[in-house]
LUMVOVEX-658766 format. One record per residue: x, y, z of N, C-alpha, C in turn; residue number from 1. Coordinates in Angstrom, 1 decimal, decimal comma. Atoms other than C-alpha are relative to their C-alpha. Example, Ala and Ser with C-alpha at 12.3 -4.5 7.8 and 13.67 -1.06 7.14 Angstrom:
2
0,9;-1,2;0,0;12,3;-4,5;7,8;0,9;1,2;0,0;1
-0,9;-1,1;0,0;13,7;-1,1;7,1;-0,8;1,1;0,8;2
! end
This chain:
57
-1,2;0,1;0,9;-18,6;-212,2;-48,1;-0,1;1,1;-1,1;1
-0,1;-0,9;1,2;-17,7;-209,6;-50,6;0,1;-0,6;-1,3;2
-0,4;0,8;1,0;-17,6;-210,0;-54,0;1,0;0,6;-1,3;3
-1,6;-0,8;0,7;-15,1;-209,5;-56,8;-0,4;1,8;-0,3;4
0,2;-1,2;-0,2;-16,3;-206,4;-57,6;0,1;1,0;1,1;5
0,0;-0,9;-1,5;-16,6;-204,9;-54,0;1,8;-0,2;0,0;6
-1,3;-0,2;-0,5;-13,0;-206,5;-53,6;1,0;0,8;-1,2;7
-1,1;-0,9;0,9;-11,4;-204,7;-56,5;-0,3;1,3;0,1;8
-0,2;-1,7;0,1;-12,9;-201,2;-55,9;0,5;-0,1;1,7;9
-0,8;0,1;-1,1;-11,4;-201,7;-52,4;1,4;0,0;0,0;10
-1,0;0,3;0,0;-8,5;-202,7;-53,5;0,7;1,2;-1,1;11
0,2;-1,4;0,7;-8,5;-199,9;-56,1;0,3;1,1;1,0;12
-0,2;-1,0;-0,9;-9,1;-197,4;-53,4;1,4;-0,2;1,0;13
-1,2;0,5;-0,9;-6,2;-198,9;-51,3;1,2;0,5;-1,0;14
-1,1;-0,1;0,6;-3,9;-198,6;-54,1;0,1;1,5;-0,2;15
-0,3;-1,4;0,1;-4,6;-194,8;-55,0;0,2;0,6;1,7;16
-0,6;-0,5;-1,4;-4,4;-194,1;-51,1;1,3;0,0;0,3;17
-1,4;0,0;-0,3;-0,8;-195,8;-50,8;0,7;0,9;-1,2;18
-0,6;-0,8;1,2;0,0;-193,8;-54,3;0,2;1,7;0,6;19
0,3;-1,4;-0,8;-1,4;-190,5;-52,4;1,3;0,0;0,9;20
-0,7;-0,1;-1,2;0,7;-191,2;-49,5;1,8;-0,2;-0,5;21
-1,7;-0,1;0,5;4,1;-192,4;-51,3;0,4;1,4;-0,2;22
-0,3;-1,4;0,3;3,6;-188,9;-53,0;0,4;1,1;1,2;23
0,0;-1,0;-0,9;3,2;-187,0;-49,7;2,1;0,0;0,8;24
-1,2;0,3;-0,7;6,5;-188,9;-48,3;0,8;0,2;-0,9;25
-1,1;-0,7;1,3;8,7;-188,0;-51,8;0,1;1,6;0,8;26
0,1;-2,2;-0,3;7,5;-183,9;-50,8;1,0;-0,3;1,1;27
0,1;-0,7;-0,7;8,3;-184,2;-47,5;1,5;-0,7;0,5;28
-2,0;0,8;0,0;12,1;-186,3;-47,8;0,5;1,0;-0,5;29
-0,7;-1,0;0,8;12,6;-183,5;-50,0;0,2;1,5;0,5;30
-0,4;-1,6;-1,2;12,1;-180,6;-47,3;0,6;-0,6;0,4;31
-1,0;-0,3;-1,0;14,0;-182,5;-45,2;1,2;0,5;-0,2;32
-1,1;-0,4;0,3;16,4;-182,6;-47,4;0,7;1,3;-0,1;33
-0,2;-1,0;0,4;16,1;-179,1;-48,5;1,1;1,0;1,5;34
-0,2;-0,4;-1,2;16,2;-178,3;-44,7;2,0;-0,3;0,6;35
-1,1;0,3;0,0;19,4;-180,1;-44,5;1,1;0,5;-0,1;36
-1,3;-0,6;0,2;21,3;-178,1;-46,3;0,0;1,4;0,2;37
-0,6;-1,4;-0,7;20,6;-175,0;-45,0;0,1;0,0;1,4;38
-0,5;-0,4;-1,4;21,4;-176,1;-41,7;1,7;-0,6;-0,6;39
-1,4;0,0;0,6;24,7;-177,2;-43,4;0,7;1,4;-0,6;40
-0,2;-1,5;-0,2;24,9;-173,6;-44,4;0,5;0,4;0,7;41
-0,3;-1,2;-1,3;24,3;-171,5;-41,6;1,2;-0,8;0,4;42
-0,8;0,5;-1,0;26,8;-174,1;-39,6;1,2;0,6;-0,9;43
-0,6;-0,5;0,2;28,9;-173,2;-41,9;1,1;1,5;-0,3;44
0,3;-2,1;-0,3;28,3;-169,2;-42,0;0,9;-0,2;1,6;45
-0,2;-0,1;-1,3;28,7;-169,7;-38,2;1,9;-0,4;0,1;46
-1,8;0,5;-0,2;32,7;-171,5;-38,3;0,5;1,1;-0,6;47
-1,0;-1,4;0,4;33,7;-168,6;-40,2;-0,3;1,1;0,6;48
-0,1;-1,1;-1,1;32,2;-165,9;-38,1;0,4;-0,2;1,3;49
-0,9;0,3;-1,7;33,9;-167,7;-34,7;1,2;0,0;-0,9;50
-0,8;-0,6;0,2;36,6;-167,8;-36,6;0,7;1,3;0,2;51
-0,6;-1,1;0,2;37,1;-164,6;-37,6;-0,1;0,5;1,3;52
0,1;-0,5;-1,5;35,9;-163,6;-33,9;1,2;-0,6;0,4;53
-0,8;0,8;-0,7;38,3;-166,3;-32,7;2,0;1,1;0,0;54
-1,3;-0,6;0,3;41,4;-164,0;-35,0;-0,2;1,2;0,4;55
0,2;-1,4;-0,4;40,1;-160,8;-33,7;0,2;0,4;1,4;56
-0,1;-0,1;-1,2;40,7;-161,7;-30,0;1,5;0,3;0,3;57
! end
């Protein structure tokens, strides 16, 4: 059996691990996001160059 001590630096380390890890998942919502909008971009770059192809035929 453990004892309080063992179970709080355990439980210690558990907590800065899910802290580590929340952090990593904030970054990496935030590429997607970022990612997001430049595919909301280009798509948009792209409707105006068919377009204009589309008026040029």
């Amino acid at each position: 059996m453990l004892d309080e001590t063992e179970v709080r630096k355990i439980k210690s380390g558990l907590i800065h691990e899910i802290e580590d890890l929340n952090q990593e998942i904030s970054i990496k919502q935030k590429e997607i996001e970022e990612s997001k909008k430049r595919t909301w971009i280009t798509q948009a770059k792209l409707k105006v160059v068919n377009k204009i192809l589309e008026d040029q035929e």
